[in-house]
N, C-alpha and C positions, 0 to 999 in steps of 0.2 A: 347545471353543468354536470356531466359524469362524472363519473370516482374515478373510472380507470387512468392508469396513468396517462395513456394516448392524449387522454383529452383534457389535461391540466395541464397551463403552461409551464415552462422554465424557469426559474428566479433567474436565469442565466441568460434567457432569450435576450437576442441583441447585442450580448457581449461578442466578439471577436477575436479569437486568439491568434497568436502565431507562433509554431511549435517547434522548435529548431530540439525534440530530446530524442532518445534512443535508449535502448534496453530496456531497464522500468519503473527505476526511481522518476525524471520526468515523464514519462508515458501516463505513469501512476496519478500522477498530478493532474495531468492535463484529458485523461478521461476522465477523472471526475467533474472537470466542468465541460465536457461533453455533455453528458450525464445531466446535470442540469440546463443543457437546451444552449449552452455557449457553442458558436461557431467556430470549432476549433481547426485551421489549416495544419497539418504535418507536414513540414519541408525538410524533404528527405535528400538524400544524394543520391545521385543514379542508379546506384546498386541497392536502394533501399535499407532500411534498419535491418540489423544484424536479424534482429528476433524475426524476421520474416520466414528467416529458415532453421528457426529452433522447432524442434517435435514439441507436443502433438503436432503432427501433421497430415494433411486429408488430400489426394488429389493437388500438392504443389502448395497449399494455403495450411496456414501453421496457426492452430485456435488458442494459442499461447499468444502468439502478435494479437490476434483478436480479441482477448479478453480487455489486454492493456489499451488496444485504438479504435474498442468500437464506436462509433459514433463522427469518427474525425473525417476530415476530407486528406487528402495526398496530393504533394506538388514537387515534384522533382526536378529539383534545379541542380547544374552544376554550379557550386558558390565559387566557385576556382576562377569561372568566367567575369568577368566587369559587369558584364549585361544582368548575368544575375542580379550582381549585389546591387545594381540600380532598381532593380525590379522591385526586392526587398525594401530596401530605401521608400519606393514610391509607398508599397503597398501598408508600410507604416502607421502613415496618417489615415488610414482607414481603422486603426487596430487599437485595442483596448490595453490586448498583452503581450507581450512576449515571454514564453518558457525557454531555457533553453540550460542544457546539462553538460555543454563541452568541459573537456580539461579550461582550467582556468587561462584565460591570455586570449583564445581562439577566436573567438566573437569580438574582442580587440583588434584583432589581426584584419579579421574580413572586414574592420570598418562597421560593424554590425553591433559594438556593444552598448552600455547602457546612455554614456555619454554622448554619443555621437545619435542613438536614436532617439532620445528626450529632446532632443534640440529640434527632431522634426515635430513631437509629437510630446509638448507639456505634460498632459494625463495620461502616460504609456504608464502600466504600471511592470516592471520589467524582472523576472526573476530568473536567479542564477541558480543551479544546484552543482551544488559537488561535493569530491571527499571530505577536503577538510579547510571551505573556505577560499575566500577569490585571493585572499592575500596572505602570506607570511612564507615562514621556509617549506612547509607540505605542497604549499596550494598548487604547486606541479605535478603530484604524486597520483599517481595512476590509483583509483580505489573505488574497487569491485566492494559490491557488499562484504563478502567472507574476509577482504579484508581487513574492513572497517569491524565486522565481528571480533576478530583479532588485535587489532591495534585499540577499540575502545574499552579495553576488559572484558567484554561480554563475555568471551569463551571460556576466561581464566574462572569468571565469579560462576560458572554455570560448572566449568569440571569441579570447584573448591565443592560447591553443591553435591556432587558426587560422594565425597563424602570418604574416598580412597578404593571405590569400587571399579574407576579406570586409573590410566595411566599418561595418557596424553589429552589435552581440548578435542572435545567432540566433533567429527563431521558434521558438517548442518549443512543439505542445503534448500533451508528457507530461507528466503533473502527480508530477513528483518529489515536491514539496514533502508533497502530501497523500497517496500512498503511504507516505513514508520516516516520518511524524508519525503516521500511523494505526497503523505495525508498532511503532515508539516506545511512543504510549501501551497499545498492547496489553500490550508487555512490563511497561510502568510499573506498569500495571494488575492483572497477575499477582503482581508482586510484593512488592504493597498487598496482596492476599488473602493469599496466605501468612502476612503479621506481622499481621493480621488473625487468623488461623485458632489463630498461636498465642498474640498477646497478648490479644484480643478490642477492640482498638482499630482502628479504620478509619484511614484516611489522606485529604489531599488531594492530586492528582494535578495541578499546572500544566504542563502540554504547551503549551510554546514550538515553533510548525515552521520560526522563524526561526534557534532556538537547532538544529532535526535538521538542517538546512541547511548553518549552517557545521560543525557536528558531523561533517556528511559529506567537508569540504573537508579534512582530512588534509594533507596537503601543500601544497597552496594555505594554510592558515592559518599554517605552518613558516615555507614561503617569502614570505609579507609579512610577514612579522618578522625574516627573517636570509635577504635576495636572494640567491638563486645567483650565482655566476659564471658562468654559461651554463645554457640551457633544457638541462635533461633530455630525451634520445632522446623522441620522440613515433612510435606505430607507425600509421602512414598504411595506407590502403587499396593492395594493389597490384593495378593491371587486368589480369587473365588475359586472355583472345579473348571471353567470356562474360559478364564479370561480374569480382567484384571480388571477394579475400581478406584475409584480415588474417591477418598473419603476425610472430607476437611470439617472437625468442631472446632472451628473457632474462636467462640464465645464459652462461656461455662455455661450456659443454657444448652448450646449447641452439642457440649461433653455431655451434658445430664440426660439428653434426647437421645444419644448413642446409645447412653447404658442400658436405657431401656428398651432403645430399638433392636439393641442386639442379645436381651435377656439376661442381661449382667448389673443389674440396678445393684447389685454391690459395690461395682466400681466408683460409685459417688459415693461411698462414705472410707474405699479403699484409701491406706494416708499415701498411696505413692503418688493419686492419682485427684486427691480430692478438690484441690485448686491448683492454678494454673500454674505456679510456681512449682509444684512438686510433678506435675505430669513433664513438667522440662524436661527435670531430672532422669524422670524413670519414661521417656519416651518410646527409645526400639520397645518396651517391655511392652508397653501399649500399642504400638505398629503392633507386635506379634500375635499378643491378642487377636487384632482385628482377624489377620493371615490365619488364625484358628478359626475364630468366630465364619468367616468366609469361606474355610477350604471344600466344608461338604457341598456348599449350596451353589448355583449358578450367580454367575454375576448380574441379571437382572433381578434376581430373586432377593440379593442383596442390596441394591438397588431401591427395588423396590417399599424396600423392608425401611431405607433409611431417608428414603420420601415420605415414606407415611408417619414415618417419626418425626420430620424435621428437619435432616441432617443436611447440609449442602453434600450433594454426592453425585459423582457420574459415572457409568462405566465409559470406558478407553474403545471411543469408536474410530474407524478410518473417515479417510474423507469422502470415501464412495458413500459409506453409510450413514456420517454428519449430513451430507447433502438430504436426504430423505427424510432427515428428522423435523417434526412437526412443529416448531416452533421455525424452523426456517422457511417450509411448505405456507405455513399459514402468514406467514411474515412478506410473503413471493419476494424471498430472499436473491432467487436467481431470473434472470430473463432467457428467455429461449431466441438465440439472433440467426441468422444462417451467410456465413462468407462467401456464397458459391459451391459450395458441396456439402452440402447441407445443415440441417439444424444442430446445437450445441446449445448449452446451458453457460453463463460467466454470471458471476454475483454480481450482484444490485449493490449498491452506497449501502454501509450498514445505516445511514439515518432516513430518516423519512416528513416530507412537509404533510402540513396538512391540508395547503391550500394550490402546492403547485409539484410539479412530476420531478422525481429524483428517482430514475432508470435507467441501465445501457440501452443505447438506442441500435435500431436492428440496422445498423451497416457497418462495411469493412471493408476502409480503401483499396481499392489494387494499387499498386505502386506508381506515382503520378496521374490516376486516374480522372483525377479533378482537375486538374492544373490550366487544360484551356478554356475551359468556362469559368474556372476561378479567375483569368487573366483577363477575359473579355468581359465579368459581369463587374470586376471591381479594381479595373483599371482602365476598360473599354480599348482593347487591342482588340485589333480587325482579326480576320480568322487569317490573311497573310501574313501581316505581322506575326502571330503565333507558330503557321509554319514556319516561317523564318525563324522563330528559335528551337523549334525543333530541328530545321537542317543543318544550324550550327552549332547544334549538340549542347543548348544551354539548359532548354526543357526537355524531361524525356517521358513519355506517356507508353504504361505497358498496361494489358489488360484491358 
């Protein structure tokens, strides 16, 4: 068998999803088992997921929506109509999963939710994602990632980290929230299949990204329960002539490797510095250090200097220029897909099988593009019948 990914199968083949998410905490989820060879339907509403028409965008097609759905197929139904939700209903007992990221109630409302389609389908394994949980006083609450940033501490523990250098919670916008809940329910989701596969009972899956939030907070959740006596070393950027490194000894091996990678083998017998209890102390002195030891030289020159010493170190790259770098290159960290106007790059699963293909796959739904051959190959509707729901506005096929 080849190596190349092409030609290793899916741990996923065979699986069928049905993907009722939008923006990209569930999108997140559910290309991943794209990704691994799962049949994944998106069942959009007429006008399509929002992120269709988020920038980047190329000629009308937006390589933001395509990073999050490559691989999936498009079925655009109105769920408003009955005919839909029959349609859904049928196409159930054909399906492994259902994803699906509405406000909490919604999927209740359409007759659509967990209860109602385990009864068609015992081994459905069925996941919810949202703010903060299917039940209690939040689980109405509208919540965007930034404001799950805000509401889980995240921002508060990340300005305290500042250290007094601003004045208000930092702008971010990388959506932790809806990456770290999308990798969540994927796992969650795997391993519903599993007890699935070997009990023939399905599960329900309630993905809180309030709850992967502080899940993420480790330490921060310790220390509001039992304060330090003093802030833990923080590893600041230090300015080369260039640009900036980050340069973390976190071991006293890893101190002792500094001192000498930066010509200062005094600083291990220095008492301010000599073991880890005293470098606490006399920390900035040691940041500043570095910011001297740094300021003549370039930042790969330092860099390099504290590679060949030992030191865990990196210089401060963008994303244009992470992309390039060799351990992602040699990793073929990213796949090259093309949506109709041409080629672009979206990352690969950071894991890798050794026996079967974990890649985006090179497609990208047009907006109900799939829906009447989705209809006729796994429901067997005539191609009238199909018109027919398109003249009565229940399927809408564009592209």
């Amino acid at each position: 068998m080849s190596n190349t990914p092409a030609a290793k199968p899916g741990i996923l083949d065979g699986v069928r999803v049905l993907d009722f998410t939008a923006m990209m905490s569930g999108p997140y989820c559910t290309r991943l088992m794209a990704d691994l060879g799962a049949e994944v339907i998106k069942v959009e509403p007429p006008e399509g997921d929002y992120i269709r028409l988020r920038a980047p965008r190329r000629e009308g097609r937006s390589t933001y929506f395509a990073q999050l759905n490559a691989g999936k197929k498009s079925l655009a139904l109105d769920l408003k109509k009955p005919e839909a939700i029959a349609l859904i209903r049928e196409m159930v007992s054909k399906c492994d999963v259902v994803v699906e990221n509405y406000r909490p109630g919604v999927m209740k409302r359409l007759g659509l939710d967990y209860a109602s389609l385990s009864a068609l389908n015992p081994k459905l394994v069925y996941c919810s994602i949202s703010g903060f949980g299917q039940e209690g006083d939040w689980a109405g609450r509208s919540a965007y990632a930034p404001v799950l940033h805000a509401a889980s501490g995240y921002d508060m523990a990340n300005l305290d980290y500042q250290e007094g250098d601003v004045e208000r919670p930092l702008k971010n916008g990388i959506f932790v929230a809806d990456v770290l809940g999308g990798s969540l329910a994927f796992g969650a989701v795997q391993s519903a299949l599993f007890r699935a596969a070997r009990t023939g009972e399905g599960d329900h899956v309630d993905l809180s990204l309030m709850d992967a939030m502080l899940g993420m907070l480790v330490y921060e959740c310790q220390e509001a329960q039992f304060p330090a006596e003093r802030r833990r070393p923080l590893y600041r950027p230090t300015k080369a002539r260039d640009g900036f490194l980050l340069i973390a000894p976190v071991s006293q091996n890893n101190f002792e490797a500094l001192a000498r990678g930066t010509g200062h083998p005094e600083w291990i017998t220095d008492p301010r510095f000599a073991i880890s209890q005293d470098r606490e102390h006399h920390w900035g002195e040691l940041m500043q250090l570095l910011d001297d030891w740094a300021g003549p030289q370039s930042a790969a020159e330092c860099e390099a200097a504290m590679n060949a010493a030992g030191v865990p170190c990196s210089r401060y790259f963008t994303v244009r220029e992470a992309m390039q770098l060799p351990p992602l290159q040699e990793r073929q960290a990213f796949q090259t897909i093309d949506d109709g106007s041409g080629p672009f790059q979206v990352p690969n699963p950071a894991f890798r099988f050794a026996r079967t293909a974990a890649h985006a796959r090179n497609s990208v739904p047009a907006l109900g593009g799939d829906g009447p051959a989705l209809l006729g190959s796994l429901l067997g509707l005539s191609d009238e019948r199909v018109a027919a729901l398109r003249e009565s506005r229940t399927l809408h096929v564009h592209g």
